[in-house]
Backbone bond lengths (Angstrom), bond angles and torsions (degrees), N, CA, C in turn:
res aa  C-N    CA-C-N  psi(-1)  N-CA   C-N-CA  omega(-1)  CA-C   N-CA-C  phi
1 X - - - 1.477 - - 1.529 110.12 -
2 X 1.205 99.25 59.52 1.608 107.96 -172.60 1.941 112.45 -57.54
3 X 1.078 86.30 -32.46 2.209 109.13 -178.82 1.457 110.15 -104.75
4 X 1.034 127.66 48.61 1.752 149.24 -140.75 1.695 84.41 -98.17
5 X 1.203 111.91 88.24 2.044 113.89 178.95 1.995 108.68 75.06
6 X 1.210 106.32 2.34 1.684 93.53 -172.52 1.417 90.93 -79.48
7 X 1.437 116.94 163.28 1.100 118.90 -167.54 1.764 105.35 -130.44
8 X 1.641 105.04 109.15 1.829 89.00 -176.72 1.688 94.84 -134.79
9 X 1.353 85.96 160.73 1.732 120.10 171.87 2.128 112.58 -95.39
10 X 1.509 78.09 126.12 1.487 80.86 -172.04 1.756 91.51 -125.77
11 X 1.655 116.00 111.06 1.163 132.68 -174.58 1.536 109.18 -76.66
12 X 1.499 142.18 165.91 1.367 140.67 -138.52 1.844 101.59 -3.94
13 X 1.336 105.03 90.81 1.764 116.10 -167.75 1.599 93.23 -111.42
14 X 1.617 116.31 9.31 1.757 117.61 -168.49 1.728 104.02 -90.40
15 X 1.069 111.91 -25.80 1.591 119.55 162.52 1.604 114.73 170.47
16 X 1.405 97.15 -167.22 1.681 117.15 -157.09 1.730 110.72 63.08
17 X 1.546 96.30 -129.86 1.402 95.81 171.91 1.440 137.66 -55.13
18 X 1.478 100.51 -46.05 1.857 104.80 162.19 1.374 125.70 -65.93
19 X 1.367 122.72 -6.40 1.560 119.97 165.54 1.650 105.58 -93.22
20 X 1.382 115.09 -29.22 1.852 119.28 -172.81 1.886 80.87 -70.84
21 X 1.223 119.58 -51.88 1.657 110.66 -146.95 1.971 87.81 -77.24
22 X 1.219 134.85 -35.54 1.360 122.80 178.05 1.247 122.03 -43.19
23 X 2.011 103.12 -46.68 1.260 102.47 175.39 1.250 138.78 -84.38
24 X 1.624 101.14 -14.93 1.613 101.90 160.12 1.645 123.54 -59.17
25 X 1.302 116.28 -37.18 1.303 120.56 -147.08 1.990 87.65 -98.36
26 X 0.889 123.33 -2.78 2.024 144.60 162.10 1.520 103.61 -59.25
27 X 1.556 93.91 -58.51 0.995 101.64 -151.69 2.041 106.86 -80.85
28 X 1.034 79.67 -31.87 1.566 91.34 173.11 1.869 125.31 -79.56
29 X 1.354 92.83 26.53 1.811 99.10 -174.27 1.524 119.74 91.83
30 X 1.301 132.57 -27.24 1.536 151.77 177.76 1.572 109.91 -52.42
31 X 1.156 101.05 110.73 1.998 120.93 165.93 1.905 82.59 -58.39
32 X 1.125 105.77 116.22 1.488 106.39 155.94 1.273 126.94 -125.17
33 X 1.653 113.32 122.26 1.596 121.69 169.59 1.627 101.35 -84.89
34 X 1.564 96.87 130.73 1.544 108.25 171.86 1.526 94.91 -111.50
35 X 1.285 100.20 137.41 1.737 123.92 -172.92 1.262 92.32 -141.38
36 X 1.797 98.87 128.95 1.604 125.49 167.14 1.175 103.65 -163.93
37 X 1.711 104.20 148.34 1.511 113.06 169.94 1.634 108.35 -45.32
38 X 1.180 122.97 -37.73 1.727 118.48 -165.58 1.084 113.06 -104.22
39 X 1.154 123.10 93.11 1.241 142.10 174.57 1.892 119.58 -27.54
40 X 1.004 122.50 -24.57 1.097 126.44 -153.37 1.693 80.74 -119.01
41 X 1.017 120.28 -33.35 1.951 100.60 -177.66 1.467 94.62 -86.35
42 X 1.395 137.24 -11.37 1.205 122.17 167.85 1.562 135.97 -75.04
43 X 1.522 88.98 -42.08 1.405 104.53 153.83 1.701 110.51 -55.50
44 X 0.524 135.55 -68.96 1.527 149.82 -130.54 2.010 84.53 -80.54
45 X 1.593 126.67 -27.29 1.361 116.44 158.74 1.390 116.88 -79.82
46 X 1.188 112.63 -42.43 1.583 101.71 176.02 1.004 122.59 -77.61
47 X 1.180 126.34 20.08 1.666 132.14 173.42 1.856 97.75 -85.78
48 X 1.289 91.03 -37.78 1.650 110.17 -173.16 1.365 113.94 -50.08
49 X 1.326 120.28 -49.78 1.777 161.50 -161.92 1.522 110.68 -75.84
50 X 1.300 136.05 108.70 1.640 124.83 160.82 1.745 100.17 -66.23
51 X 1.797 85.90 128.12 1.720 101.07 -178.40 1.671 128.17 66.48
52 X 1.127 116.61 9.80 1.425 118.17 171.91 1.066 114.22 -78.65
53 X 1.477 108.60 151.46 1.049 137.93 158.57 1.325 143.98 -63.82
54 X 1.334 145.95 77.86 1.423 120.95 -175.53 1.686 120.33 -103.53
55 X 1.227 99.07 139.09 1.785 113.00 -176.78 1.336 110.43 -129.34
56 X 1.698 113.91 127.04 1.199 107.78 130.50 1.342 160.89 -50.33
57 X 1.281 135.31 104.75 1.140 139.87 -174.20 1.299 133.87 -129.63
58 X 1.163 136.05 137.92 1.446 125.65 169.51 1.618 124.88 -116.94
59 X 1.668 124.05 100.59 0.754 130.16 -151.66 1.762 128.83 -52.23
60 X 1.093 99.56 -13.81 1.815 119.40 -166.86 1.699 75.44 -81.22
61 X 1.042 143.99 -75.68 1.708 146.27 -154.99 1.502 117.64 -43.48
62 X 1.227 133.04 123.62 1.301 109.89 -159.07 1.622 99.05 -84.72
63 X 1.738 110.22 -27.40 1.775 112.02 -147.06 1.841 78.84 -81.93
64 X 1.423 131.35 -0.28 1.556 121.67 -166.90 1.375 92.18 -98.21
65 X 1.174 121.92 -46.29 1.653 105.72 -174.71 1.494 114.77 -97.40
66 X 1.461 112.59 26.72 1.872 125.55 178.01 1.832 76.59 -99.23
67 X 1.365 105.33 -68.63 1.813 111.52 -168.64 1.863 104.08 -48.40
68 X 1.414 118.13 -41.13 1.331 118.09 178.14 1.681 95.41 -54.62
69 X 0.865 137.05 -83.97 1.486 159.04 -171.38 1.806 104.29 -36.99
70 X 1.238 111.78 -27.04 1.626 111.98 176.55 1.879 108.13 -102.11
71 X 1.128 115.33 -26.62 1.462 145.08 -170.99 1.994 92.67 -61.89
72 X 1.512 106.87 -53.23 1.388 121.24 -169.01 1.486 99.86 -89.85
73 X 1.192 149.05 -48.93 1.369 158.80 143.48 1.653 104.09 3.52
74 X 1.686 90.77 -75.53 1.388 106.28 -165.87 1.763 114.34 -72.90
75 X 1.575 116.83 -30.76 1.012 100.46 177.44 1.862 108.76 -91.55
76 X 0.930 109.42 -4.21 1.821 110.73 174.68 1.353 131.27 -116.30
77 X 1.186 104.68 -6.79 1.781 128.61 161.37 2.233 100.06 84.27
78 X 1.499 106.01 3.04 1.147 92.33 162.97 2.086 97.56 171.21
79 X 1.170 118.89 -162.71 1.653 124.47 -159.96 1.266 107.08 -156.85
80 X 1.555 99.89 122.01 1.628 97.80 -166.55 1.627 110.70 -107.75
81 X 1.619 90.76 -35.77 1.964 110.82 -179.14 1.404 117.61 -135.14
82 X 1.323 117.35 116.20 1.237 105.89 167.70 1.554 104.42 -104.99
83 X 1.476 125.03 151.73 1.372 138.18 -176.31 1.879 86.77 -107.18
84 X 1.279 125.21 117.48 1.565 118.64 156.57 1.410 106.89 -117.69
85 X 1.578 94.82 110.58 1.812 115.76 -152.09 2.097 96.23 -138.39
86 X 1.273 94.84 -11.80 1.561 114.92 162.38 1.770 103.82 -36.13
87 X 1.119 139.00 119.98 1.329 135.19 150.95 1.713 108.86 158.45
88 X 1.077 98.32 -172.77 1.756 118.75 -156.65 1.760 123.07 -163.85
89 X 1.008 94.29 148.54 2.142 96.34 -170.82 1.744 89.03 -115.87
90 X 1.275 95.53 155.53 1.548 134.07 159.48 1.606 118.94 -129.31
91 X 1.079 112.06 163.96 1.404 139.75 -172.90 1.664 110.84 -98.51
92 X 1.104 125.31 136.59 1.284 136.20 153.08 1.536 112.70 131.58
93 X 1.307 131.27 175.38 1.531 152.32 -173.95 1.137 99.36 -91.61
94 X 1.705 110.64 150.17 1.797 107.76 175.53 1.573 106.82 -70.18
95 X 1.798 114.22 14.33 1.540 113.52 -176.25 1.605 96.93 -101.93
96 X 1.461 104.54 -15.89 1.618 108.17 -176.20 1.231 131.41 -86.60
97 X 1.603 103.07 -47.51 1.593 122.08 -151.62 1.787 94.21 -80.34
98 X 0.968 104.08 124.65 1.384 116.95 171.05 1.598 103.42 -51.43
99 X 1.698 113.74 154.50 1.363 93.68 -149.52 1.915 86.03 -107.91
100 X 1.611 136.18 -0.13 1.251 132.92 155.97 1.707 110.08 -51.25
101 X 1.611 96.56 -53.89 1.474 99.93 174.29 1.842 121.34 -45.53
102 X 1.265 99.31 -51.57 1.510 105.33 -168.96 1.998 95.82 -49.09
103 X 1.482 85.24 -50.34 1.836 81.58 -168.99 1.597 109.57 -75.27
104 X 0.811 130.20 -21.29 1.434 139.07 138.59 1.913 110.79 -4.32
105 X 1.465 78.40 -95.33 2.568 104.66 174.14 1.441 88.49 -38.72
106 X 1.969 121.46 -72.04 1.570 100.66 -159.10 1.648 119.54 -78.55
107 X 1.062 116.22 15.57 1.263 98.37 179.19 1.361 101.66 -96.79
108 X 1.844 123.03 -23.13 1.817 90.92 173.81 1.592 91.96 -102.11
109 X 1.242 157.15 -32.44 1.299 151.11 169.91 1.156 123.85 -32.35
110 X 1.241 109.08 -53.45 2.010 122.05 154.04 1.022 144.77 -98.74
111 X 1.304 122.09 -41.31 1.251 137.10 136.88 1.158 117.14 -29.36
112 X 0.996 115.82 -76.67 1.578 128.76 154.55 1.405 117.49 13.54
113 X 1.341 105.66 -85.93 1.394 141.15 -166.85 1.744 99.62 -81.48
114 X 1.193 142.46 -4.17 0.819 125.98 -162.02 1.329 86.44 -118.86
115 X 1.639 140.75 -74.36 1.599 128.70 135.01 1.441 99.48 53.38
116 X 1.874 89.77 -105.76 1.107 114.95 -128.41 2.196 96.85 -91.69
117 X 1.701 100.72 1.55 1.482 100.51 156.39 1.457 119.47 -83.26
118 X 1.283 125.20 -32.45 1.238 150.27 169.59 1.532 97.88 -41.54
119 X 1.246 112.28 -70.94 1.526 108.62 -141.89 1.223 85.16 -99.63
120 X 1.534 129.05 -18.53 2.240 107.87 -175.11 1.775 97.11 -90.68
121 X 1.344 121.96 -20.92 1.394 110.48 174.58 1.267 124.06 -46.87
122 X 0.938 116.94 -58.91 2.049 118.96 -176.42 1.634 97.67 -68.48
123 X 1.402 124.29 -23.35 1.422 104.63 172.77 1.553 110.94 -77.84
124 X 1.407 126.53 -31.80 1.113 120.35 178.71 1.374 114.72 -65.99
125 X 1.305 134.99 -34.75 1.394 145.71 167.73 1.551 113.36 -67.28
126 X 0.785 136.72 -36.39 1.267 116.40 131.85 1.456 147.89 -14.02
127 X 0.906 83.36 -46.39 2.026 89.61 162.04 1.348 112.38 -143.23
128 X 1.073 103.85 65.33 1.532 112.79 166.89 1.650 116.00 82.36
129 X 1.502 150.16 -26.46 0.843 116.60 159.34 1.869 75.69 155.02
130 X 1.790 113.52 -178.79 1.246 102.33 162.64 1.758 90.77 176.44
131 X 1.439 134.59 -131.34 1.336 128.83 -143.99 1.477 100.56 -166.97
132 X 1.517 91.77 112.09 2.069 93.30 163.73 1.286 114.44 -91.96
133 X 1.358 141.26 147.50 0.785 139.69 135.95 1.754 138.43 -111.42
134 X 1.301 121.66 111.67 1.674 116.77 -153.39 1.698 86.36 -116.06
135 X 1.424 94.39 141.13 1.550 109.64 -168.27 1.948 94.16 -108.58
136 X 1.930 93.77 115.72 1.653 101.38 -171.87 1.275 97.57 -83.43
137 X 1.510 97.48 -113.73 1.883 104.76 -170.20 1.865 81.48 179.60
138 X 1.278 117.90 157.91 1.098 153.71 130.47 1.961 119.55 -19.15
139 X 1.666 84.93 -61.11 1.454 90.21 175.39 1.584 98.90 -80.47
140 X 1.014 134.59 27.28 2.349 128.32 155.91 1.385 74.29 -55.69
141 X 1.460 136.41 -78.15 1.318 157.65 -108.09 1.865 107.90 -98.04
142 X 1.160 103.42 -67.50 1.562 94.86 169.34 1.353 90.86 -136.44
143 X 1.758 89.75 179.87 1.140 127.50 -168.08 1.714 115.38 -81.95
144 X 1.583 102.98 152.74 1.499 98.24 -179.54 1.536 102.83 -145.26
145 X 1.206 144.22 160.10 1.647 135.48 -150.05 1.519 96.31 -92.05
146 X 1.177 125.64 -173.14 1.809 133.87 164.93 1.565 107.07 18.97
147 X 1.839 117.87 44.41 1.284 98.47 156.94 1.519 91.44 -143.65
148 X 1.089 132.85 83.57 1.383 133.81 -161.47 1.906 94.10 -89.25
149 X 1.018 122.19 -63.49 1.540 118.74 -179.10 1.332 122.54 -52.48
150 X 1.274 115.00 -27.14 1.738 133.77 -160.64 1.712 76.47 -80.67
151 X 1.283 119.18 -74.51 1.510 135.06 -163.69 1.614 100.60 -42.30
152 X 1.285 105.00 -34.37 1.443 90.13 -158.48 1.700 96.27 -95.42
153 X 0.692 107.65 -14.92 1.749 105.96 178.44 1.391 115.10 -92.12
154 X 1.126 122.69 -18.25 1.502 131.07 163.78 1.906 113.83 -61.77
155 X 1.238 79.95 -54.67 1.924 107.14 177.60 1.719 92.34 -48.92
156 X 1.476 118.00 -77.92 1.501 120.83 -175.35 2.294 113.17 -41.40
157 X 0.920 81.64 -39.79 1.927 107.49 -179.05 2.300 89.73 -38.38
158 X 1.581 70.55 -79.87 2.011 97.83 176.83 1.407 113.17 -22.16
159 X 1.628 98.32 -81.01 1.357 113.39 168.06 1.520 137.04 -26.40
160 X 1.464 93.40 -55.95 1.502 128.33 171.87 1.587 106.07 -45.41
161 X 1.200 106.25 -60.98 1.626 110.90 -173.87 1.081 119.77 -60.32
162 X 1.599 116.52 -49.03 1.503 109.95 163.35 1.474 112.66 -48.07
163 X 1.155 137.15 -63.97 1.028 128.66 -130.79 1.507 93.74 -76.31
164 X 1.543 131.79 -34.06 1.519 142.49 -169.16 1.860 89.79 -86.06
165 X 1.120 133.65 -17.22 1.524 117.55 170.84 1.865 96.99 -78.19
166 X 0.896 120.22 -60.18 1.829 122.04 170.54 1.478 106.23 -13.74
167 X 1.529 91.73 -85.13 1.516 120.32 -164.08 1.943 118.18 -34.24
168 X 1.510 81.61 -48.22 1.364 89.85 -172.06 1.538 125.03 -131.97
169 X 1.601 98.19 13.78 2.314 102.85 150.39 1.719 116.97 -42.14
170 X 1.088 113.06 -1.77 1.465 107.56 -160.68 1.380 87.54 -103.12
171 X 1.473 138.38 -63.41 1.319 143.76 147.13 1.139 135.02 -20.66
172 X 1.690 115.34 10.45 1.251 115.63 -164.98 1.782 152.26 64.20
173 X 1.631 73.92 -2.91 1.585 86.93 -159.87 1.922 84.95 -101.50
174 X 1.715 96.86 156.03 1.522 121.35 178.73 1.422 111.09 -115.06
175 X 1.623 123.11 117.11 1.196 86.49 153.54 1.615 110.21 -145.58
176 X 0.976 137.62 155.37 1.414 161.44 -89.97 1.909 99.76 -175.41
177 X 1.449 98.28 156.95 1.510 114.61 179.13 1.702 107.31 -149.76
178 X 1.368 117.61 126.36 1.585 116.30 148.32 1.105 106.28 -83.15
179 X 0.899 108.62 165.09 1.597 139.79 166.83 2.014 118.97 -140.03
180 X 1.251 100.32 93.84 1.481 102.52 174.46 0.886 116.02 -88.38
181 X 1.845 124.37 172.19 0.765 124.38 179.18 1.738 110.27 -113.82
182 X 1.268 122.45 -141.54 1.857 102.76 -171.71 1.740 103.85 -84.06
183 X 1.347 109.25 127.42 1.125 112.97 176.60 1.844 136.36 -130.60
184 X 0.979 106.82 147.16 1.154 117.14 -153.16 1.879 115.35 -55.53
185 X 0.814 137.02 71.88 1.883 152.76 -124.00 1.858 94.80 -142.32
186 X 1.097 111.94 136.16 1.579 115.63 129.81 1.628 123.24 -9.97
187 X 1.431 104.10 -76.38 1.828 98.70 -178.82 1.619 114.24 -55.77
188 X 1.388 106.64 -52.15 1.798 93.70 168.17 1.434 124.35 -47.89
189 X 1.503 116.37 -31.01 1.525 118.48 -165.79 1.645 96.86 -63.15
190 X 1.605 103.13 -53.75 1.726 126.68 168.70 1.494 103.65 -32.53
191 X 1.252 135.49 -66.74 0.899 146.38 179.95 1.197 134.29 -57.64
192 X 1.444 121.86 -29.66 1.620 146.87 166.38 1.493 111.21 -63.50
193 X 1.890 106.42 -44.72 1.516 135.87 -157.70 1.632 88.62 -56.91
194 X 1.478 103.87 -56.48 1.441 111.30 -152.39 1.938 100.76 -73.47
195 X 1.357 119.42 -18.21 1.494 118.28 -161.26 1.019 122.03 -77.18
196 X 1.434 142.63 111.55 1.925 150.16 -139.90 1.908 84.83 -47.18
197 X 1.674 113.97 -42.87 1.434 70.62 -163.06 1.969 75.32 -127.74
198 X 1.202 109.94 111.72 1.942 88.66 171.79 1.562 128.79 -69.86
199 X 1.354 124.21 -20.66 1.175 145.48 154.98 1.554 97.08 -25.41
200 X 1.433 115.16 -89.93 1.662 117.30 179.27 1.461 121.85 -24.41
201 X 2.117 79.94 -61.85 1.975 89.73 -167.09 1.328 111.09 -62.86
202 X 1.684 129.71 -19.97 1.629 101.33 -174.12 1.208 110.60 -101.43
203 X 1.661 104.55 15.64 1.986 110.16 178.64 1.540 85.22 -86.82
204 X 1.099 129.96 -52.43 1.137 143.26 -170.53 1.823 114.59 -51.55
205 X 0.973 119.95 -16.31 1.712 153.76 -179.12 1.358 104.82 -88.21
206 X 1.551 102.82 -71.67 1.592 108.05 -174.61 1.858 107.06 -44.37
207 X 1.599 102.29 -45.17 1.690 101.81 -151.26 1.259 91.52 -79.18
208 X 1.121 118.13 41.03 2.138 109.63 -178.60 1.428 91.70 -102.01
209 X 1.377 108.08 -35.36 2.035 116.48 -166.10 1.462 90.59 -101.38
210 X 1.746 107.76 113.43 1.542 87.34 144.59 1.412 156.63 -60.03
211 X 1.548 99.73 -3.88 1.422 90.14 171.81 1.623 112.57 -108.77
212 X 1.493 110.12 56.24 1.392 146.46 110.72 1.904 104.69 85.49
213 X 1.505 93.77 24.11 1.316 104.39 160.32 1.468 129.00 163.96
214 X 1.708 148.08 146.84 1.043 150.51 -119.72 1.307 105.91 -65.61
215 X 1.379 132.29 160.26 1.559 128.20 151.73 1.873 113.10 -72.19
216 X 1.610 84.64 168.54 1.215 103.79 172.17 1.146 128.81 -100.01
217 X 1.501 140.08 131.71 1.363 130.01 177.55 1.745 108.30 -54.93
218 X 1.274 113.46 -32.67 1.508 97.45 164.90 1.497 128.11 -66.56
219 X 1.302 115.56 -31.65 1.159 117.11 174.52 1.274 119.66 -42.42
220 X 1.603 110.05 -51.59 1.635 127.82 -172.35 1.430 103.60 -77.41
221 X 1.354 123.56 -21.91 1.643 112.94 174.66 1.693 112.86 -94.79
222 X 1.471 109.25 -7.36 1.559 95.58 149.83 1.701 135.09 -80.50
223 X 1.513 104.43 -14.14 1.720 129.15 168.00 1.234 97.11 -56.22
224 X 1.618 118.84 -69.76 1.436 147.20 -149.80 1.859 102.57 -74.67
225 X 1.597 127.69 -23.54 1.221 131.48 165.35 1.551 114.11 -86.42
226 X 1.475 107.44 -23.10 1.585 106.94 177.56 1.605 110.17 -74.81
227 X 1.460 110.11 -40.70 1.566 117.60 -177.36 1.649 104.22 -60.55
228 X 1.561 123.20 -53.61 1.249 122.21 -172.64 1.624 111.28 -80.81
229 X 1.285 125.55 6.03 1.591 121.71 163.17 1.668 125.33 -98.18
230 X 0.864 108.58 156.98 1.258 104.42 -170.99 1.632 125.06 -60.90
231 X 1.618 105.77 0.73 1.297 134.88 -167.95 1.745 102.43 -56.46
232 X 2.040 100.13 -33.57 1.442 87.66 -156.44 1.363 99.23 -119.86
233 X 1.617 120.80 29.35 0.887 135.42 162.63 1.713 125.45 -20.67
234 X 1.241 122.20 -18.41 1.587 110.48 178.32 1.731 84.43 -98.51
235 X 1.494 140.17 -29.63 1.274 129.47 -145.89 1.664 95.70 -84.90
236 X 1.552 108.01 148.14 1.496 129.82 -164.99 1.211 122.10 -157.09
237 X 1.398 133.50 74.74 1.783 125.71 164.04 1.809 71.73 119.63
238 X 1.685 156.28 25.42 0.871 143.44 -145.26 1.873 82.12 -116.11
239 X 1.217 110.13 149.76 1.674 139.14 178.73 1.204 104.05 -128.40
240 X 1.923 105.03 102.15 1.751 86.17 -169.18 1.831 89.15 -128.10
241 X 1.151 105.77 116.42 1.598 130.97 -174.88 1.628 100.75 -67.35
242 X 1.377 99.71 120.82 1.692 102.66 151.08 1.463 101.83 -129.80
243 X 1.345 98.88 127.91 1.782 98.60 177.62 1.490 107.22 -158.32
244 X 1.537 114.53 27.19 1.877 122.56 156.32 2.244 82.88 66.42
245 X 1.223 124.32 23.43 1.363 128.37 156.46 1.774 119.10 93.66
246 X 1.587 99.56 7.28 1.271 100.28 176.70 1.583 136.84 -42.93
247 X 1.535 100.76 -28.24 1.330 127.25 162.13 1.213 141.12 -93.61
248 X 1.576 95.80 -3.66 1.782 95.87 150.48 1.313 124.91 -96.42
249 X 0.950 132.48 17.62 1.773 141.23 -176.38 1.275 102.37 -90.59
């Protein structure tokens, strides 16, 4: 019962990684608010959950994740962790991607994340202090072809964390970054669906990690429960990569 009454918000909480990390952090003692744009995959986790919460939200909005942030307040009397794991990739070159689209990815990818640090910080200070955790990517770190927006909003994610672990160690507050590598989710399945042949493309996925095939959204919500417990208590502004070694080659 590592989350024994702490109370956290885990943003896109409707599936993949934000439904694996809801139920870890359930399972580990944690009041959990699940927040997603779709109302009905949010519900549909906290139905899962003793005592959860589910909210609609859309992370780009500022007055939606101020109301997310008072919504959890009021029904738990305070906010210990938020997970901002909210976001999504596109395809194309900064010669491709339509440039509505581009602002499109950063407004919940960064925007996003910036939101919902904004407005859960002074609630966490409030009672003493508590733990971000923002889920990067692999690509903070290097480069990958036809995802020029994804890359670059991951990169800002990275950045981001350091600079909000700085800002506010003094406040008690922690916050922390994964970085995965390609994992086995809903949006890839989406993504496979559409590929002339998906057979190829997700062999083609596996051989990126040498250890010779996709992650798990559980995998990343046992990362994502170590960062928000008190376990990793000395770690601060830390980017801690799981990606089966794609990034050591």
């Amino acid at each position: 019962m590592r989350l024994k009454d702490k109370v956290c918000i885990v943003t896109g909480g409707g599936s993949g990684i934000g439904r694996a990390t809801c139920r870890v952090l359930a399972r580990e003692g944690a009041k959990v608010v699940v927040a997603d744009r779709k109302p009905e995959a949010a519900a549909a986790v906290a139905r899962e959950l003793p005592g959860a919460l589910a909210l609609s939200v859309d992370v780009s909005k500022s007055a939606e994740v101020k109301r997310m942030i008072d919504d959890t307040v009021k029904a738990f009397g305070r906010l210990d962790v938020i997970v901002n794991n909210a976001g999504y990739g596109t395809f194309g070159t900064v010669v491709d991607i339509d440039e509505q689209e581009w602002d499109d990815l950063m407004a919940v990818n960064v925007r996003g994340v910036y939101l919902c640090c904004k407005h859960a910080i002074p609630a966490m200070k409030r009672t003493g202090g508590g733990a971000i955790v923002n889920v990067a990517s692999v690509v903070a770190s290097i480069g990958i072809r036809n995802r020029a927006a994804y890359v670059a909003s991951k990169g800002a994610v990275a950045a981001l964390t350091r600079a909000i672990a700085l800002d506010h160690v003094a406040e008690g507050i922690r916050c922390n970054a994964i970085a995965p590598g390609t994992i086995d989710t809903p949006y890839y399945d989406d993504v496979m669906a559409r590929a002339p042949d998906p057979v190829a493309f997700r062999k083609g996925l596996e051989a990126r990690q040498p250890i010779g095939r996709l992650g798990t959204a559980e995998e990343m919500a046992d990362c994502i429960l170590f960062l928000a417990s008190d376990e990793s208590r000395f770690a601060l502004g830390a980017i801690v990569t799981i990606d089966g070694g794609m990034t050591a080659q």
